[in-house]
N, C-alpha and C positions, 0 to 999 in steps of 0.2 A: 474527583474521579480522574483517575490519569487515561493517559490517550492509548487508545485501541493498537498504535500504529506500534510507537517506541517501548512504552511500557515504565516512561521513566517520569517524563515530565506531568503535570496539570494537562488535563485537557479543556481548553475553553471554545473549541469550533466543533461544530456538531453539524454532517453532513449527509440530507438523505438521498441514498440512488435508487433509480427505481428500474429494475431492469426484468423487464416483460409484464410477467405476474408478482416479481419477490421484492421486496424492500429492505434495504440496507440501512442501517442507520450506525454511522461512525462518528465517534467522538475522536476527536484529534488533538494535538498542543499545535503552536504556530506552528514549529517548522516543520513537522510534519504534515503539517493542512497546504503550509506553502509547496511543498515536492508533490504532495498530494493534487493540489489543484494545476499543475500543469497539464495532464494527462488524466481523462476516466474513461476508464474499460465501461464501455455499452454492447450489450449483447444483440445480433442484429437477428433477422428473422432466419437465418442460416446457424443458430445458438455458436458464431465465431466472433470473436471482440472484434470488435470494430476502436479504434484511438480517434479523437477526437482534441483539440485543444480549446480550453476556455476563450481562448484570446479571436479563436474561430468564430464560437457560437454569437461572443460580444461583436466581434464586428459584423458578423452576419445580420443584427438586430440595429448596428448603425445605420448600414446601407440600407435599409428599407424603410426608413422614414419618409413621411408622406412629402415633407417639403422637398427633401434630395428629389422628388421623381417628379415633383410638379414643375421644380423649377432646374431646365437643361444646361441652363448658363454655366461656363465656369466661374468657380468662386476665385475672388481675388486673392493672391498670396497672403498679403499685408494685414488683412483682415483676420486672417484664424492662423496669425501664428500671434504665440503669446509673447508680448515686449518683456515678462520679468526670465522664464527661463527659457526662451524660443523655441518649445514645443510647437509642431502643428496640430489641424486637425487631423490630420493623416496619420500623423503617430499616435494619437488618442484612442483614431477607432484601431491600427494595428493591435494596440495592450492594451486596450479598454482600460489605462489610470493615467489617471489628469497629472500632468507635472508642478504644479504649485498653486496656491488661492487665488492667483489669478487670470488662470485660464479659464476658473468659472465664467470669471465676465469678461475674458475674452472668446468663448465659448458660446455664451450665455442663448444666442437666438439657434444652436441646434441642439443645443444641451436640456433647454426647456420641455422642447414636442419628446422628448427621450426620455427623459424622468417622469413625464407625465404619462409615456403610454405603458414604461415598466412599474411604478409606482405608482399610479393613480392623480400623484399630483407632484411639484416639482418644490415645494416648500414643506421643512422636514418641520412637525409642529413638536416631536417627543412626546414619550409619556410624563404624567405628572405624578406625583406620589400620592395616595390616598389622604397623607393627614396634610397636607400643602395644599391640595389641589384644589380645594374649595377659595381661598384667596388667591390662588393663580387664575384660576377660572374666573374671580372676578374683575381682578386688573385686566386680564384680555379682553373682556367684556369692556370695561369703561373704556381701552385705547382704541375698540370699535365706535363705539359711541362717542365716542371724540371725534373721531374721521367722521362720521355721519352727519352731527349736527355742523362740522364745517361743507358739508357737499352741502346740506339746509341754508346754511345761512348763503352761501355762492348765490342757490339757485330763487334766494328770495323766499324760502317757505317759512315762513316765521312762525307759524303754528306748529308746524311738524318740529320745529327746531328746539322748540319750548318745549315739548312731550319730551323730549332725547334729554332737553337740561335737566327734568325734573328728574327722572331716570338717573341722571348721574348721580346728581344729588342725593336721592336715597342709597344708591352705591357705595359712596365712598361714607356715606352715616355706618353703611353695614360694616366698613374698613375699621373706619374711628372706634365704634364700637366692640370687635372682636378684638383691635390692638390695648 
């Protein structure tokens, strides 16, 4: 499908706006989706565009986290700027994008309550393929059951711990057997 916008390239971003009652739905290529996402016409209840910028709406959703407001303290410098490309957190919530893999975890205790209240959760699992997914589904399952019968055996349940063994062990008979 080529893009709505140029007319030349692939389109691979597909974006819907919803402005009052009518829905838009735009297929774009990147660079048009990147010109496109800096600005979107919203029609307000006076039917006159109102501009808006994305990097608004994202920081608008950073500041309102519950721990920002519970806690008045200032945060320390040193803390949320990242040692590999010294982004802060301050320039994060400006452009809502993280400057390298390691301001995850230099991020990581306000990035958590964030991903968790836009996403549901803050660890991304993927989808699986249909004809894979049955042996991936079951390795996840045995590296649960590993973690488990180790908290079992910690907390002394040796019964509960045995149940989990025998569980594996039929598990990975179901591995040996389908390889």
């Amino acid at each position: 499908m080529l893009c709505d916008n140029c007319k030349k390239n692939e389109a691979c971003i597909h974006i819907t706006q919803i402005n009052g009652n009518k829905k838009i739905d735009r297929y774009l290529c990147e660079d048009c989706a990147a010109n496109y996402g800096e600005f979107i016409m919203q029609e307000n209840s006076e039917d006159q565009p109102e501009v808006f910028s994305i990097n608004d709406f994202l920081s608008g959703i950073f500041h309102n986290t519950p721990q920002a407001e519970e806690t008045a303290e200032p945060v320390k410098s040193e803390e949320y700027t990242c040692p590999a490309c010294g982004m802060t957190y301050m320039d994060f919530t400006r452009s809502g994008k993280i400057g390298c893999s390691k301001c995850y975890d230099t991020f990581r205790s306000k990035l958590e309550p964030l991903l968790r209240r836009i996403h549901g959760a803050s660890k991304h699992n993927g989808k699986i393929p249909q004809r894979a997914g049955k042996m991936l589904n079951i390795q996840q399952e045995l590296a649960l059951l590993r973690k488990q019968i180790q908290e079992y055996i910690t907390k002394e349940e040796y019964e509960k711990a045995a149940q989990v063994r025998d569980c594996i062990r039929r598990l990975e008979n179901d591995i040996e057997s389908k390889e």
